[in-house]
N, C-alpha and C positions, 0 to 999 in steps of 0.2 A: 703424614696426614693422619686424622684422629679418627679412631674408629665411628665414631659419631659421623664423622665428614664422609668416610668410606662409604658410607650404609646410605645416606642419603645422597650419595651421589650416584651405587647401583640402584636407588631406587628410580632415579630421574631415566636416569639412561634405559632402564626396562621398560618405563614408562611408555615414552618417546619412542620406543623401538615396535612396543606391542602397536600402539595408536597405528605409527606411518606404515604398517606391512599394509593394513585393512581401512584404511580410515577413510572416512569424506570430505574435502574441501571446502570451505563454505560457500564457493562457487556449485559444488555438484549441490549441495545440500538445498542453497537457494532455486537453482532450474528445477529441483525436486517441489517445494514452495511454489515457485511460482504456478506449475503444471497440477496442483491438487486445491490449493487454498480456497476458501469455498468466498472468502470476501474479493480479494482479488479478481477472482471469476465471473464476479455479480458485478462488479464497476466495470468491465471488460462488457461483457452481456448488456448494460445500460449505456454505454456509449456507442454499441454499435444499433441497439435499438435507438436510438437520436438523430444515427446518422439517414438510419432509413425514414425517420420521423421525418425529418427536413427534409427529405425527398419527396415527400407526400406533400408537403406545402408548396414546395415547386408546382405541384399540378394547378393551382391556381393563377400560374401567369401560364399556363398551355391551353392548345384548342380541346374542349370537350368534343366528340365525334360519337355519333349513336346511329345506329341500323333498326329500322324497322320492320319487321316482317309480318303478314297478317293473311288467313284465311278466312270466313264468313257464308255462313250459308242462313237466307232467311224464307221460310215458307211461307207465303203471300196467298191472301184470299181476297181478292177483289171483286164485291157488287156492288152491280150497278144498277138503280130501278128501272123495272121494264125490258132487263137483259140478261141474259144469263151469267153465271160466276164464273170469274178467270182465277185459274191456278196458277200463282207464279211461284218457281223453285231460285230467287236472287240467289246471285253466290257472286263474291266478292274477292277479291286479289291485290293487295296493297302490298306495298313496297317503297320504303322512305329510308333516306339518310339525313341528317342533320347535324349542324356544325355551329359551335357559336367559339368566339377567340375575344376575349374580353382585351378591351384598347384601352380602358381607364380603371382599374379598382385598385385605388391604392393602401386598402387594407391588407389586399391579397400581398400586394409588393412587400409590405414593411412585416405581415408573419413568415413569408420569406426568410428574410434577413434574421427577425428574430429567429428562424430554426437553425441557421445556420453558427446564432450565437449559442444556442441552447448545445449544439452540438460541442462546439468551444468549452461550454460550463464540464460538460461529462468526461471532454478531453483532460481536464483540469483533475476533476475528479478521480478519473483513473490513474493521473500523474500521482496523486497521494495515495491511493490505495497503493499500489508499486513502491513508492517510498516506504510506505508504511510495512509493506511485507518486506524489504530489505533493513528495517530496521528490525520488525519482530524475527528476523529470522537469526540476526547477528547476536540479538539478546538472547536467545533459544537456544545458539548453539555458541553463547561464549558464560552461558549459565551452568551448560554441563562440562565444559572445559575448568571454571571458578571450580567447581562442583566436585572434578576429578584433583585437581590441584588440593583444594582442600585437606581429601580423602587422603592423598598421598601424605601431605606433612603430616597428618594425624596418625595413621600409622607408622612414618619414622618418630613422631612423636615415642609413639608409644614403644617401637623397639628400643628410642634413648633410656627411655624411662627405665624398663624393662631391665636393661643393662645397669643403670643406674641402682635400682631395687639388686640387684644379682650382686655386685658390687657391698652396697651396704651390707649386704647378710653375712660376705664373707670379712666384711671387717668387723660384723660382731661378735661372728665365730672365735676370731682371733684375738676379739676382745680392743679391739683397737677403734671402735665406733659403739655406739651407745643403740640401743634397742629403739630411740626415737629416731633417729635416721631410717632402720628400716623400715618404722609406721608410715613415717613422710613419705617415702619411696613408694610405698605400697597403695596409700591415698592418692598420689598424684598419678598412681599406674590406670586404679581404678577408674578416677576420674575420666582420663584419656580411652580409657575403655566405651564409656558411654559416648564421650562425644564421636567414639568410631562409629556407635552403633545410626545415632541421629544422623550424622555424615551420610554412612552408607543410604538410606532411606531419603536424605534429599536430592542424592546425586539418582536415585531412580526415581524421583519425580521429577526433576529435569530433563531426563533421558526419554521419558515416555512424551513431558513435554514435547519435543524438539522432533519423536518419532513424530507424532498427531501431526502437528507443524507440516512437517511434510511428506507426510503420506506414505511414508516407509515404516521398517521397524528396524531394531537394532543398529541406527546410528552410529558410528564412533566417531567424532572431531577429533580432526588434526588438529596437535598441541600448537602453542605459538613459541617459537624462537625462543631462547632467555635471553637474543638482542634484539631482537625484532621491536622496531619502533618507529613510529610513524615520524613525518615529515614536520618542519613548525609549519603553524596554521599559515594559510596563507589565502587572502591578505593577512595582516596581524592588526588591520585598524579596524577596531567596534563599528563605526558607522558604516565601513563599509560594507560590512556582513547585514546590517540591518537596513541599508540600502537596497542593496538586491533583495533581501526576503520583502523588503515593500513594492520589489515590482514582481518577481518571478513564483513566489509561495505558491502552492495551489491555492489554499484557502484565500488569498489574496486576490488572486487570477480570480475565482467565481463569482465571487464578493463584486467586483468589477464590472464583470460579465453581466453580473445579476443587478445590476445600476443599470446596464445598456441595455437589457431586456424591458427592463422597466419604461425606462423613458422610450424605447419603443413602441410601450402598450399603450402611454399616452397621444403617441400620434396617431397611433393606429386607433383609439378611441375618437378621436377628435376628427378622425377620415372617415366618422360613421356619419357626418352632417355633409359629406361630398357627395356628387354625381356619381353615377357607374356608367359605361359605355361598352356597350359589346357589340360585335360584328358578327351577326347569323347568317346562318345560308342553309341552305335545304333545297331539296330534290324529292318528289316522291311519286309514283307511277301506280295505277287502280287500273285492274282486267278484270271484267263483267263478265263471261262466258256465255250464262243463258240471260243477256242483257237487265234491266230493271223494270220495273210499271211503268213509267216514262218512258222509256226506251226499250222498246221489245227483243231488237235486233243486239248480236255480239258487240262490243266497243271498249276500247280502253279508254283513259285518260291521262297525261303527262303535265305534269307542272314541275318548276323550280322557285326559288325566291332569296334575294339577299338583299340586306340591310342591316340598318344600324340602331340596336337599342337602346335607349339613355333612361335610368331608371333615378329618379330625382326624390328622397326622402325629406316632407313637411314636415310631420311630427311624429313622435313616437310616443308619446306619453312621459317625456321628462327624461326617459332610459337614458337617451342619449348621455346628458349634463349631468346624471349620477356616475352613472359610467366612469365619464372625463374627472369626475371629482376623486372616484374610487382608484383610480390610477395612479394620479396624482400624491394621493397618500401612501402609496405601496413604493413607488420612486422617493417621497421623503423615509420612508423607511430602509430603500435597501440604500441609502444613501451612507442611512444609522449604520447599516450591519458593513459597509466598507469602513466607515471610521475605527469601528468595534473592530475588525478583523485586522487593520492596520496596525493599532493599537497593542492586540493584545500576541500580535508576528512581534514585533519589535521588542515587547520583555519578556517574548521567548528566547527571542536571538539574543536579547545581551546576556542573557541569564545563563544559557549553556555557551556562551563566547566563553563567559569570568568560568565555567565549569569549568570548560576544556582547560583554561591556560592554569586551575589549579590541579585539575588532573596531574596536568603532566609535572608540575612542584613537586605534586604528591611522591609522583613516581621516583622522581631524581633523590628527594626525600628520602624516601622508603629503601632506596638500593644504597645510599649511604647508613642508613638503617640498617640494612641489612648487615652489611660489613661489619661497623659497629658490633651488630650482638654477636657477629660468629667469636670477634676477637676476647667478647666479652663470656662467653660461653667457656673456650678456650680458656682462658685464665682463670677462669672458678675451675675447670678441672685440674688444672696444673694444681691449685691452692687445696683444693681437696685433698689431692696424692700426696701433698709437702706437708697437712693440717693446719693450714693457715686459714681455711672457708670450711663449711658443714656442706651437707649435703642438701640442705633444705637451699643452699643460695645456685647450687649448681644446677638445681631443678627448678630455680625460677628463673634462670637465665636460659634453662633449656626453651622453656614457656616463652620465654619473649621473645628466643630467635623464632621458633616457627610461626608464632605469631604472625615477627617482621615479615615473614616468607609467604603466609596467606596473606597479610592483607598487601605486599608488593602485590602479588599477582591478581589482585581483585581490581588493585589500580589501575593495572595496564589495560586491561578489560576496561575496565569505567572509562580509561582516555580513550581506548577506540570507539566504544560506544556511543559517548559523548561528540567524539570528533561527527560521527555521521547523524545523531541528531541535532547537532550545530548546523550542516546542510541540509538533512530535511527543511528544519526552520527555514532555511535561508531559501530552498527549493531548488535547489544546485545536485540534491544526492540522486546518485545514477549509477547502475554497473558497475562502471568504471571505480567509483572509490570501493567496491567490492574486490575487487582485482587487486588493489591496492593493497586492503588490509591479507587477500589471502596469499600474497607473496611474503608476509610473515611468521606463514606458517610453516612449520618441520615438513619437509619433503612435499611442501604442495606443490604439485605439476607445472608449470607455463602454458596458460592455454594458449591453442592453434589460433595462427591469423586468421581464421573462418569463425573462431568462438571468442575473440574477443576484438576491443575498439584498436586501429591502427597506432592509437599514441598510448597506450599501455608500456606500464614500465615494466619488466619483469626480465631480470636478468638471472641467466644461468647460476648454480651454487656446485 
């Protein structure tokens, strides 16, 4: 093995070794996400305020019930010509209950139902905040893994080079290499100098990223496998991944939702030219103590009463038939934004379908790539040793292997990425492909049958 191969293979392996003593799972990292993230938490808080909404419109098919209570005292002066004036001190003691239970409003029934769809809408909505935090949280923590990968070939970059430059000086010494050898060496060191320095400074914006993200600090992601790779897509037919995201998407699902609300509002407008019928009853008892002007002497009074309301609307000044007209147009509109949202699900989904299956070319690509330049690395150093290559072709072959090796690993990142915003789209992404991808990482855990779904793949390593 060539010392070049040596170096950058204890580098992998120290790598790999620091991350897995202390690292976080993308599973911890997400429960950390989901338990902080401030959007999340707001579609969480709007749906259950929804749920209590629709509960309040239920009070419209229930009996309203009220208590009355009342005390009264009136000072009374009564004259009378030709008699003298009477004091009276009334005092008064009521007491009533009342009940009305409406038998006909079929406005009340059909806002009902709409809360119950409205609640539906926010159900939806939370489904995609959830997705969406499952995917910002994969990008956030496979940004700083791109980010450490990077960082590492840069600096074996630069110990090649490094080696390379140390090399050329002593074959000018010796007189066996030209003074331009050691310039090149020296340029390409410096160069790789800088791009360490840019490295290091994006891999701590990432990091802080991913801290904010979820509410901790000092993060470390667990690296991914160098075999670690996901499954083929499956289904593998376009249509039918843009099938499902036509029924199951959130944005889809509201879009839907927000059609059947609509056309609710039109009936429920149109139930403003119906009858109402309610069913009252009432009870209510008055004690006189020091009696009234009528009545001098103590007495109470008792009564009850039930019946039926029917409250019959002629005209209203037109409201009504604006109303029904303004409804009307709000149902051809959410009609628009279901077309619209169908529409524009479907050249999401094919668009990261065709991403994911070139991802993963890329990948298969990229590791034959890779191979490629090591051999090709390899042979410019043999040619150097023998004088058959310069050092300028050994250092552009260094260049391309690490290259190869950042942008492989940027790949596999962008296929799993991709793989889970192919199900967002589709509105399929759930835990579970989170479990998935983190059973491809270096010493991630197996979670407990209590913390994760019974059909979870995760076999021991």
């Amino acid at each position: 093995m060539t010392p070049l191969r040596t170096l950058a293979l204890t580098l992998a392996l120290a790598t790999v070794g620091l991350h897995s003593a202390s690292a976080q799972s993308l599973i911890e990292v997400y429960d950390a996400a989901r338990a902080y993230d401030a959007a999340f938490q707001s579609a969480q808080a709007a749906y259950d305020a929804a749920e209590s909404r629709a509960q309040q419109l239920r009070a419209g098919l229930l009996p309203q019930v009220g208590l009355q209570l009342g005390v009264s005292r009136a000072p009374t002066d009564v004259r009378v010509r030709g008699l003298p004036s009477t004091d009276y001190n009334v005092v008064s003691q009521t007491a009533g209950i009342s009940a009305t239970q409406p038998l006909y409003r079929p406005a009340n029934a059909i806002s009902y139902t709409q809360g119950q769809r409205q609640v539906e809408v926010y159900r939806a909505a939370l489904d995609a905040a959830a997705q969406d935090l499952l995917v910002r949280t994969s990008q956030a923590y496979f940004d700083v893994l791109g980010a450490q990968d990077t960082l590492a070939f840069v600096q074996a970059q630069k110990a090649a080079v490094a080696e390379q430059l140390a090399s050329a000086k002593r074959n000018f010494d010796v007189g066996t290499a030209t003074i331009t050898d050691a310039r090149e060496a020296q340029a390409r060191y410096d160069l790789v100098a800088a791009q360490e320095i840019a490295t290091e400074n994006d891999l701590q914006v990432k990091r802080l990223a991913l801290d904010q993200l979820a509410g901790r600090a000092g993060i470390v992601p667990q690296p991914l496998t160098a075999t670690g790779t996901l499954a083929d897509l499956q289904p593998q037919a376009l249509e039918r991944w843009v099938e499902q995201a036509q029924t199951t998407q959130p944005s889809v699902r509201q879009a839907r939702l927000a059609l059947e609300v609509a056309r609710l509002d039109v009936k429920k407008a149109e139930a403003a030219h119906l009858p109402t019928v309610d069913l009252q009853a009432g009870y209510s008892a008055a004690r006189y103590p020091n009696g009234t002007t009528t009545v001098p002497a103590h007495f109470s009074a008792n009564g009850g009463s039930i019946g039926v309301q029917l409250n019959m609307p002629i005209f209203a000044g037109y409201s009504i038939q604006n109303r029904v007209r303004e409804t009307l147009s709000l149902e051809d509109k959410a009609r628009a934004d279901l077309d619209t949202a169908l529409r524009n699900v479907a050249q999401s989904t094919r668009a990261l379908f065709f991403g994911a299956v070139s991802s993963a070319g890329q990948v298969k690509a990229l590791e034959t790539a890779e191979a490629s330049s090591q051999s090709a690395l390899e042979a410019n150093q043999l040619g150097y040793q023998v004088g058959v290559r310069i050092n300028i072709d050994v250092l552009n072959a260094q260049s391309q292997l690490y290259q190869t090796k950042r942008d492989l690993a940027q790949a596999r990142y962008n296929l799993l990425l991709t793989s889970l915003r192919l199900r967002q789209a589709a509105g399929t992404l759930a835990p579970q492909d989170l479990y998935n991808i983190n059973a491809l990482l270096a010493s991630a855990p197996c979670p407990s049958a209590e913390q994760k779904p019974s059909d979870t793949a995760c076999a021991p390593r």
